[in-house]
C-alpha positions in Angstrom: 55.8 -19.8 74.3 52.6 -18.5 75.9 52.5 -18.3 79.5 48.9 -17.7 80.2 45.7 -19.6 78.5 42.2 -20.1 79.0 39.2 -22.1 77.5 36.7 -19.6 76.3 32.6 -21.3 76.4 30.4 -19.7 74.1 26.9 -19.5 73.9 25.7 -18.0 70.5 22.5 -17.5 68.7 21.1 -20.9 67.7 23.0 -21.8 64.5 25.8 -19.1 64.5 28.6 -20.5 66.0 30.0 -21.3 63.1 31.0 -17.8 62.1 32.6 -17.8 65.7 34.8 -20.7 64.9 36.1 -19.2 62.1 37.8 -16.7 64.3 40.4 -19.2 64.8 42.4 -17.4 62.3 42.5 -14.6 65.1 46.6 -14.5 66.8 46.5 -16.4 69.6 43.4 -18.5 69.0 45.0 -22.1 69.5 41.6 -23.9 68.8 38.2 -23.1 68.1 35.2 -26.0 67.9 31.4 -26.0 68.0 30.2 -28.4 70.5 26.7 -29.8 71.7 25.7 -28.9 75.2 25.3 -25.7 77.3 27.7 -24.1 74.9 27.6 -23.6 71.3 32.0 -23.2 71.0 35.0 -23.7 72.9 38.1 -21.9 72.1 41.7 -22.4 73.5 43.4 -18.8 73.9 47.2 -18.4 74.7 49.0 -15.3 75.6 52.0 -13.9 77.4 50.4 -12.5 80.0 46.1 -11.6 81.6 46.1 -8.4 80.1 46.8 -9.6 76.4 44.3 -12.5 77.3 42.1 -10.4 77.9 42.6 -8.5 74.6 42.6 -11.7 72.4 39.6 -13.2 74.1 37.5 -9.4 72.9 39.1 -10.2 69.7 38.2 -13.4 69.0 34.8 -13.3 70.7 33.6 -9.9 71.5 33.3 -8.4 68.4 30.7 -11.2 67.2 26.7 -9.9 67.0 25.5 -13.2 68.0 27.4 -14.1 70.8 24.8 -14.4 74.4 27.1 -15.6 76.4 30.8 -15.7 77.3 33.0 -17.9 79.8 36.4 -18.0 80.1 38.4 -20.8 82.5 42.0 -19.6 82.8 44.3 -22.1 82.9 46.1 -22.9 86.3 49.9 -22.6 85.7 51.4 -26.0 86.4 54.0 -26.6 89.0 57.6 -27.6 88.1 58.7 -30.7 88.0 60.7 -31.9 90.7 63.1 -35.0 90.9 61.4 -38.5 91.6 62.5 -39.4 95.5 64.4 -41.7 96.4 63.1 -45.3 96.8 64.0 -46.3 100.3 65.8 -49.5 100.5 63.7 -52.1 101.9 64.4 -54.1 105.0 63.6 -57.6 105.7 62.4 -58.1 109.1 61.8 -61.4 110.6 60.2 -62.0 113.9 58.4 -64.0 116.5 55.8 -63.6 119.0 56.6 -63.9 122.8 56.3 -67.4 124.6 54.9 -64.9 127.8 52.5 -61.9 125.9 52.6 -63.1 122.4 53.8 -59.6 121.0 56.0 -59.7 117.9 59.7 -59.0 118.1 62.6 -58.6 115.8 64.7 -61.9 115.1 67.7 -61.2 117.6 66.0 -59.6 120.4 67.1 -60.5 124.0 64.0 -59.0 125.7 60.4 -58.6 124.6 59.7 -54.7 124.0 55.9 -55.3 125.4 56.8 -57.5 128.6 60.4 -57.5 129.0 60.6 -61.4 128.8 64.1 -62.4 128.8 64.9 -64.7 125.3 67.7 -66.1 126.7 
């Protein structure tokens, strides 16, 4: 499995980029598309590692007469999973406000936390 890919942008000379797409028979050339916009082709590169990247991308893209312009957007690697955390068990808290500051306290309270009213 490849460890390392990028999306290559391609700007060619106006109605060339199909010959470019046809380089996805190239090794490592996952995808290859024309698109409309800024760019004329996108094309998904995998390899094991930058500097065979590097290689593939001249392969599939380098060697081309019209190509004008070349991008390439290596892929961030992702980050490994890690376990879903524990839900914390909820709590059920009941309270009621203070005949004296009207502050809320726990059910069960002897003394307001805010005033120190005695419940009792």
């Amino acid at each position: 499995m490849a460890k390392v890919m990028a999306y290559v942008l391609v700007q060619t000379e106006p109605g060339t980029s199909h010959e470019l797409v046809a380089s996805r028979s190239v090794p490592g050339v996952r995808m290859a598309h024309s698109v409309f916009g800024r760019y004329d082709a996108v094309l998904v590169v995998a390899a094991d590692n930058l500097t065979e990247l590097s290689k593939k991308v001249y392969e599939a893209v380098g060697r081309h007469p019209h190509v004008v312009k070349v991008e390439t957007l290596i892929c961030m690697p992702m980050m490994a999973e890690q376990p879903p955390k524990k839900r914390e068990e909820l709590r059920l808290v009941t309270s009621f406000h203070c005949p004296s500051c009207h502050a809320l306290n726990e059910v069960g309270s002897k003394v307001c936390f805010f005033c120190g009213y005695s419940f009792a």
